[in-house]
C-alpha positions as CSV (number, residue, x, y, z in Angstrom):
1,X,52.7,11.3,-36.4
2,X,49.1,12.1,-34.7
3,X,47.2,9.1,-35.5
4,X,44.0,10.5,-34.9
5,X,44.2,13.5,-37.5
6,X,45.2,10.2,-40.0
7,X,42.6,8.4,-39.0
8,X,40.1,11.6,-39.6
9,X,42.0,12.6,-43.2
10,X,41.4,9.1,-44.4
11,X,37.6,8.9,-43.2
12,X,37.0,12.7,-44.6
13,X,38.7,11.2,-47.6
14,X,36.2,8.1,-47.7
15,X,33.0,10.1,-46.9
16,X,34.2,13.0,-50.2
17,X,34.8,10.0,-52.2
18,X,31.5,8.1,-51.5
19,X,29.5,11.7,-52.2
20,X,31.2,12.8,-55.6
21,X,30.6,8.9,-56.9
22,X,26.7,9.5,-56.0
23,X,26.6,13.1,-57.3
24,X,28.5,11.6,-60.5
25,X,26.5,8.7,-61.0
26,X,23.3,10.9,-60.6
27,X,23.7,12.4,-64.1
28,X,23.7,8.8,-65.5
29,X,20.8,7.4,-63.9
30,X,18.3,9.7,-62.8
31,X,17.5,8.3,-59.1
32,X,17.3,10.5,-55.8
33,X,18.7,7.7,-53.4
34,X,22.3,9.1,-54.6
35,X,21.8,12.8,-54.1
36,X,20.7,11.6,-50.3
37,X,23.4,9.3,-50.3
38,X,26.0,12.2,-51.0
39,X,24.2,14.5,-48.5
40,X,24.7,11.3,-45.8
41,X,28.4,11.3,-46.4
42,X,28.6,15.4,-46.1
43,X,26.6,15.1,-42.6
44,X,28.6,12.4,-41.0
45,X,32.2,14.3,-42.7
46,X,31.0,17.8,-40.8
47,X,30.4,15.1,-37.6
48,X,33.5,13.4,-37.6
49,X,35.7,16.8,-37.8
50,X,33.2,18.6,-34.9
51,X,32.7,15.5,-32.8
52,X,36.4,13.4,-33.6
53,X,39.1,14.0,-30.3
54,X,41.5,16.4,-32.8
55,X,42.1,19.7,-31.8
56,X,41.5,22.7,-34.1
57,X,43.4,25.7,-35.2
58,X,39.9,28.2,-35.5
59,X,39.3,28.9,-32.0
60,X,35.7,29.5,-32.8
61,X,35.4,25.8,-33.9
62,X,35.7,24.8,-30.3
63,X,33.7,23.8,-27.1
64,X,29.9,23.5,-27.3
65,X,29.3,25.0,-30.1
66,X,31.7,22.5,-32.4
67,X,29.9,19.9,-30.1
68,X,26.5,21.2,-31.8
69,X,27.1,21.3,-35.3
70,X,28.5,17.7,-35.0
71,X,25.3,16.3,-33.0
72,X,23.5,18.7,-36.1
73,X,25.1,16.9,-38.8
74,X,24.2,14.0,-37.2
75,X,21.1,14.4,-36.6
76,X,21.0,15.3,-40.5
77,X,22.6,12.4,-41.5
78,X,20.7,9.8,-39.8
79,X,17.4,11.7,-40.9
80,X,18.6,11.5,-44.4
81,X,19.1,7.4,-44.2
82,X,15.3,7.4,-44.4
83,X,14.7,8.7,-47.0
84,X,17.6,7.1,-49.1
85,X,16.7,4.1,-48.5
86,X,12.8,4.9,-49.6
87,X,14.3,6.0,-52.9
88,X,16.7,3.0,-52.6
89,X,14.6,0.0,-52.2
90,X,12.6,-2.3,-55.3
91,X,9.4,0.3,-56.2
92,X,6.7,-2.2,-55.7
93,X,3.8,-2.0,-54.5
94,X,3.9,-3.9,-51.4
95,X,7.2,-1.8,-50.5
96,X,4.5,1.9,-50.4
97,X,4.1,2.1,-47.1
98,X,7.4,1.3,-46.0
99,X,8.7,4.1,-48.4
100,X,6.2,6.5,-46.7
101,X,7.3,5.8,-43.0
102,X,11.0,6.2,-44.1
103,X,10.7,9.6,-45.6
104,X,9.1,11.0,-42.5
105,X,12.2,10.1,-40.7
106,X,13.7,13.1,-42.5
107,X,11.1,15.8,-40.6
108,X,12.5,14.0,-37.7
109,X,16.1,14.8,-38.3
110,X,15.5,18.1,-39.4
111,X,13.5,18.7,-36.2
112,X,16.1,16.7,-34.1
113,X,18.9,19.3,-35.4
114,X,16.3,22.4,-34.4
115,X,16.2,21.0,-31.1
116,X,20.3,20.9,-30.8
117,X,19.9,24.3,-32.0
118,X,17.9,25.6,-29.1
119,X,19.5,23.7,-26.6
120,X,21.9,26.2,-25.5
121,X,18.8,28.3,-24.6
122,X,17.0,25.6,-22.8
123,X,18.4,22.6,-21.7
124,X,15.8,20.4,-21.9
125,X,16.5,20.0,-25.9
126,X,19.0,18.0,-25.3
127,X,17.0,15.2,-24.2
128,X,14.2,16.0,-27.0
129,X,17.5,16.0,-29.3
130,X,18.1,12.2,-28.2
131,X,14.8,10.9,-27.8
132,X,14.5,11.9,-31.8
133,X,18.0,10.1,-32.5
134,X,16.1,7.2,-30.5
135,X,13.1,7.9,-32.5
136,X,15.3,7.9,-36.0
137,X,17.1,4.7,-35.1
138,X,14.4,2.0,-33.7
139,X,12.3,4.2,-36.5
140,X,15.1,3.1,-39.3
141,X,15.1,-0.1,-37.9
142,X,11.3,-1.4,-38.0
143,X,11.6,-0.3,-41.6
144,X,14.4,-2.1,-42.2
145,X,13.5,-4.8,-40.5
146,X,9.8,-4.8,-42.8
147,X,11.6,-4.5,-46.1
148,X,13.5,-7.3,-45.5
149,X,10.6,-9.4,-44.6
150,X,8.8,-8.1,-47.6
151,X,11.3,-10.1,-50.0
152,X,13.3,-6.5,-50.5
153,X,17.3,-7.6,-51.7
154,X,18.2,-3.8,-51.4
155,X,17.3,-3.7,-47.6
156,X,19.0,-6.4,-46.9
157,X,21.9,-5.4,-48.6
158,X,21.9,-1.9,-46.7
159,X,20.9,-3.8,-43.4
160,X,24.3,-5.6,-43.0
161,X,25.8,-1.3,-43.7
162,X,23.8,-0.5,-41.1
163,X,24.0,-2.8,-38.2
164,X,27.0,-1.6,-36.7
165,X,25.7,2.4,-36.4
166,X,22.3,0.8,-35.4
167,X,24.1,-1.7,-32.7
168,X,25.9,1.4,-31.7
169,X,23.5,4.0,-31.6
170,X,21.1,2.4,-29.3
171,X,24.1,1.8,-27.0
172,X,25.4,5.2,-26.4
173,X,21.8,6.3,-26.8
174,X,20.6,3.9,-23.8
175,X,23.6,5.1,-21.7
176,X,23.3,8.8,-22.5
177,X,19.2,8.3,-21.4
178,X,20.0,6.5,-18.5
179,X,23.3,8.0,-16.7
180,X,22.8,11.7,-18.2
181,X,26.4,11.6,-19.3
182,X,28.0,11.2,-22.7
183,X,30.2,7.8,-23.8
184,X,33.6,8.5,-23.7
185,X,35.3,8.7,-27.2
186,X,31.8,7.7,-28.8
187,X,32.8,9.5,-31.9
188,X,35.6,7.3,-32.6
189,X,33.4,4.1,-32.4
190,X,31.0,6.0,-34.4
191,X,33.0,7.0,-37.2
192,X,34.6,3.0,-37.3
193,X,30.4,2.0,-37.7
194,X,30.2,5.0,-40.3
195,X,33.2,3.0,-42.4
196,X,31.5,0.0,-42.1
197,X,28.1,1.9,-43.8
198,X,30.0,4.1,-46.1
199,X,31.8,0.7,-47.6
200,X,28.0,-0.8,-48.0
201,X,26.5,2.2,-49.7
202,X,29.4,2.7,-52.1
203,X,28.9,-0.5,-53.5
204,X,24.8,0.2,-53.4
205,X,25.7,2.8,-55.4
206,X,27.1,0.6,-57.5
207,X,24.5,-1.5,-57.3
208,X,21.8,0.8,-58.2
209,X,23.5,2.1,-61.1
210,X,24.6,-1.4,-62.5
211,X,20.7,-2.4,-61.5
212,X,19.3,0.8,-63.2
213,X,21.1,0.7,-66.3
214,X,20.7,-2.9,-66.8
215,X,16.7,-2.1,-66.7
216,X,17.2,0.9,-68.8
217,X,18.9,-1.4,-71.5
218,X,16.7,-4.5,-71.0
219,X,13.9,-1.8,-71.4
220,X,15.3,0.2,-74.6
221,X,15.9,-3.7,-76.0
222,X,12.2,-4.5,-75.3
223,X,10.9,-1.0,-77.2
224,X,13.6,-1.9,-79.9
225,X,12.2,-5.5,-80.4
226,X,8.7,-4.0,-80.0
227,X,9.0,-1.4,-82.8
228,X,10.8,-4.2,-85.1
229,X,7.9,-6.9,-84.7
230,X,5.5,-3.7,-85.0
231,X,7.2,-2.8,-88.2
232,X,8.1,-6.4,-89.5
233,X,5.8,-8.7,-91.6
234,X,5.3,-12.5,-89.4
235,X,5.8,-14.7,-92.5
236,X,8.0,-13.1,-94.5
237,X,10.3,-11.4,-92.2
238,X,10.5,-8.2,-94.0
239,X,8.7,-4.9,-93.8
240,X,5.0,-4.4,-93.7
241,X,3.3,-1.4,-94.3
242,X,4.1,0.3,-90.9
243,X,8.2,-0.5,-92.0
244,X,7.6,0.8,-95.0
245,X,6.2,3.9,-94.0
246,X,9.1,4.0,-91.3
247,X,12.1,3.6,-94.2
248,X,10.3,6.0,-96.6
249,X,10.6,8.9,-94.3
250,X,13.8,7.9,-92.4
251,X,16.4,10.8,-92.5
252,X,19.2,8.6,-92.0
253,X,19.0,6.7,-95.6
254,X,18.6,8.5,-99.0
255,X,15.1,8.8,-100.4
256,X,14.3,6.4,-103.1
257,X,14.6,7.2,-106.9
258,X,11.2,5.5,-107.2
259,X,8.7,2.5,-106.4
260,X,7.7,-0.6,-107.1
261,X,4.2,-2.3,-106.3
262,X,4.1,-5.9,-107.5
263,X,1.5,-8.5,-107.3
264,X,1.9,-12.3,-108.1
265,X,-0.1,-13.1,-111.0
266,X,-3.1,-15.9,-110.4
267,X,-1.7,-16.5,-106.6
268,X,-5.3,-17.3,-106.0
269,X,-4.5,-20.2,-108.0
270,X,-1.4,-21.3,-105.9
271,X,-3.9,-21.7,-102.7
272,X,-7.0,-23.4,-104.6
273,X,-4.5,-26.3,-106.1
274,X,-1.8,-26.7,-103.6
275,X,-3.1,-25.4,-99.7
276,X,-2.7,-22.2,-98.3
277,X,0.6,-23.3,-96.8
278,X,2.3,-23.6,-99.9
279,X,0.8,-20.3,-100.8
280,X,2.8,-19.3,-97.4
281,X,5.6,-21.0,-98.9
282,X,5.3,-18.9,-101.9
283,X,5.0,-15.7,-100.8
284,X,8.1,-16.4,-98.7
285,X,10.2,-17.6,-101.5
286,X,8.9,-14.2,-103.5
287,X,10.0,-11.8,-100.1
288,X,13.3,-13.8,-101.1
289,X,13.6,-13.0,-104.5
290,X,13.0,-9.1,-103.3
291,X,16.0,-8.9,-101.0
292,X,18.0,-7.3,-103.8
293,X,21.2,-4.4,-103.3
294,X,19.7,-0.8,-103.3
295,X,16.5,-2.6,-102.8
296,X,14.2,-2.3,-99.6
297,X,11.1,-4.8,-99.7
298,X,8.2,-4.7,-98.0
299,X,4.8,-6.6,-97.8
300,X,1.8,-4.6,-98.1
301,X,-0.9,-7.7,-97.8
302,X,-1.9,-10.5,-99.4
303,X,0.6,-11.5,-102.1
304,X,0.7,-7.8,-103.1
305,X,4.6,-6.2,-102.1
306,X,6.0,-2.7,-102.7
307,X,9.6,-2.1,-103.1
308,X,11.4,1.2,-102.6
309,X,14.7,1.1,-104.9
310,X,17.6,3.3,-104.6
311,X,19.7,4.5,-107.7
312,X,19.7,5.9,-111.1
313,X,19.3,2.4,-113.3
314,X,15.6,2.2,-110.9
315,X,13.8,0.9,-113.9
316,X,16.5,-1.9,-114.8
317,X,16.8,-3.2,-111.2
318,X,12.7,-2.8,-110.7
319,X,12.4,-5.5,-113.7
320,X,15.3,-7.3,-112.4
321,X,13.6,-7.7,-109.4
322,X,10.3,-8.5,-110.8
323,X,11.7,-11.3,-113.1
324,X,13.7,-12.8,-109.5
325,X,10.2,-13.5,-108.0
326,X,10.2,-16.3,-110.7
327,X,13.6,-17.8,-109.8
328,X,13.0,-17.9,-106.4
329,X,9.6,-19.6,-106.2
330,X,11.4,-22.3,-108.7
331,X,14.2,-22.7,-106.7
332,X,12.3,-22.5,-102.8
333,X,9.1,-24.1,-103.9
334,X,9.5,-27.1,-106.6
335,X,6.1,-28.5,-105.6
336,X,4.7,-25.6,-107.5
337,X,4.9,-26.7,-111.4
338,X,4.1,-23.9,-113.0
339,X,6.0,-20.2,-113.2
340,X,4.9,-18.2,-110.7
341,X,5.1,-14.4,-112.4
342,X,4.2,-11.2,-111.4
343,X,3.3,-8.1,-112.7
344,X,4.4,-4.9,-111.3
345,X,4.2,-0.8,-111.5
346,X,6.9,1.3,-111.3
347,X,7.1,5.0,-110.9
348,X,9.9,8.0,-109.9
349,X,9.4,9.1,-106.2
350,X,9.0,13.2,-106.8
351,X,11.0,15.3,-104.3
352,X,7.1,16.1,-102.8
353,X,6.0,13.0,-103.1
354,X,4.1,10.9,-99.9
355,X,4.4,7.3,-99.2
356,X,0.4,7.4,-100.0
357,X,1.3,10.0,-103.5
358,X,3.7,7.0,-104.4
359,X,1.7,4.2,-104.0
360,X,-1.2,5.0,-105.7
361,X,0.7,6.0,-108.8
362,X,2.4,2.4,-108.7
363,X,-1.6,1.0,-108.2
364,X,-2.5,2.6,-111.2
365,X,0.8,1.4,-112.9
366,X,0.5,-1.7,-111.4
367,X,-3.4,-2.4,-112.7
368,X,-2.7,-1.6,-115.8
369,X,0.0,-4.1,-116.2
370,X,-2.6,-6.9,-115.3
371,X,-5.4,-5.4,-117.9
372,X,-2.2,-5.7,-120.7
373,X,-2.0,-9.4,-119.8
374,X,-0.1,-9.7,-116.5
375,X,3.8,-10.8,-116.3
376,X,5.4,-7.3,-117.1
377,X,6.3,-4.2,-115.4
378,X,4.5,-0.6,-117.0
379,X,5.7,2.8,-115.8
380,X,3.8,5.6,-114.9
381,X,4.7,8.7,-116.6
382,X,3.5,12.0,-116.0
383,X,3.1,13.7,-119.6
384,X,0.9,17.1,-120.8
385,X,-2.2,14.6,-120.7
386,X,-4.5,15.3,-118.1
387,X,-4.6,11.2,-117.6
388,X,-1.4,9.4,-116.7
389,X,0.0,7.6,-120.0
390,X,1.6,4.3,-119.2
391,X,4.8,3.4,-121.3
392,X,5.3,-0.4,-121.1
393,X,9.3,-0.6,-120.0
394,X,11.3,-4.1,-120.4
């Protein structure tokens, strides 16, 4: 068995593994750091199989040319760690400048694999091709090195990836620069350092994901609790006008056979004699005494409530309802000795009908229930009358 074509199988496997998780996460989440993560791990695969000691079957895969498309690729890769970790690290302010300084180190890369390009037609490339490496590296580093100091838990997460291929790197790099010859069977230590960072940015891929998502849902949860406190009356804990609005024209329940708006009789009464928190206290108890099956409450100010109610017995269940406020102020509120009633006006939501078109008929309904005396529910009915006639309905 050739150990060395194991040893690059099982790192070509590692590197397509590492890229197909960020291209697949990408989908989920949105961020850029994965699609230069998966274009790191296909740079530093076409390295290890032009730079790794393993012979090849295509003869035009050989010699200096296979020796330049690995130090391209590498030069690609290391370019791209810039930027992925710019996309990578906490977007915050203090963190802008870093994030610019790391995305240049992409030009560099690309202009560090030009250079290995035109090496073969003058030699003096090569050096400009390592003094770029050099440049990437310490370059890498310093930025590194200033997110981590900035408070950045990201950078240091990718530093401890990154040490080895930095450690190494500036090694071969300061031999190379010094000697004018290459490290023997650098590309073997080089791929062991690449392990080490492909290991680290898998689970910062992870990481992200896990870290992105749990914004995304802590965000979605904040906009959910928003909209429901938006929607939601603060003493009564059922809908205000805003909810109402919101249920009336919600596709995902049935539009109401009609509506209620109900107004406790004399509450003005309830705050004069007993405190406005016992008028709290009532108004409560009456959001209570709403909370009925096919029945959707809501408080549209003051002690005045409106009530969307589902179903073809509407007029029933409106007076049922009507006659509960009166119950549950007795049962909630015994400091109160007196019934607490209400009057109310009902009318059948129209297949064109508005929220607003609603409402205003149930007003009208609703005031000239009070005008009869108060404590009973009228319905507004549309007849060949130009005015509306109101038909008292117990």
């Amino acid at each position: 068995m050739e150990w060395g074509s194991v040893g690059l199988g099982a790192f070509l496997g590692i590197a397509l593994t590492v890229g197909l998780l960020a291209l697949a996460v990408y989908p989920l989440v949105r961020r850029s750091f994965l699609l230069w993560a998966a274009l790191r791990a296909l740079c530093f695969a076409i390295m290890s199989v032009a730079l790794f000691p393993v012979a090849l079957t295509s003869p035009t895969l050989g010699g200096e040319f296979r020796t330049d498309i690995g130090e391209i690729a590498l030069s690609i890769a290391i370019g791209s760690t810039g930027p992925f970790l710019a996309a990578y690290i906490e977007n915050r302010p203090r963190f802008a400048r870093i994030r610019y300084w790391l995305r240049t180190l992409f030009i560099v890369g690309v202009v560090g694999a030009i250079a290995t390009a035109l090496a073969p037609l003058w030699p003096g490339f090569d050096l400009v091709h390592d003094l770029l490496l050099l440049t990437m590296i310490l370059g890498m580093t310093a930025g590194l090195t200033a997110a981590v100091r900035s408070g950045s838990r990201f950078a240091q997460y990718q530093a401890v990836g990154y040490a080895p291929l930095i450690i190494l790197g500036l090694l071969v790099l300061a031999y190379e620069l010094s000697t004018g010859a290459p490290v023997p069977y650098w590309p073997v230590a080089a791929l062991l350092a690449v392990l080490v960072d492909f290991m680290v940015t898998a689970g910062g891929v992870i990481n992200g994901y896990l870290t992105v998502k749990r914004e995304r849902d802590e965000a979605w949860a904040d906009v959910s609790e928003a909209r429901i406190a938006v929607a939601t009356d603060p003493l009564t804990e059922i809908a205000n006008r805003r909810g109402l609005a919101l249920r009336f024209r919600d596709p995902a329940h049935p539009r109401p056979a009609a509506l209620a708006v109900i107004d406790c009789d004399h509450f003005k009464r309830i705050n004069d004699m007993f405190g406005h928190d016992t008028g709290d206290e009532v108004l409560i108890a009456v959001a209570e005494g709403l909370k009925q099956e096919n029945v959707f409450p809501a408080r549209q100010g003051g002690e005045e409530f409106v009530v969307l109610i589902y179903g073809e017995d509407y007029q029933r269940l409106a007076e049922t309802v009507r006659r509960q406020i009166t119950l549950s102020v007795l049962e909630k509120v015994p400091e109160v000795p007196f019934p607490v009633t209400a009057s109310a006006g009902l009318t059948e939501v129209r297949p064109n009908d508005t929220l607003d078109s609603a409402v205003k008929r149930g007003d009208e309904a609703l005031y000239a229930a009070k005008d009869a005396g108060r404590d009973q529910l009228l319905l507004w009915q549309d007849g060949k009358h130009s005015q509306p006639r109101l038909v008292h309905r117990v």
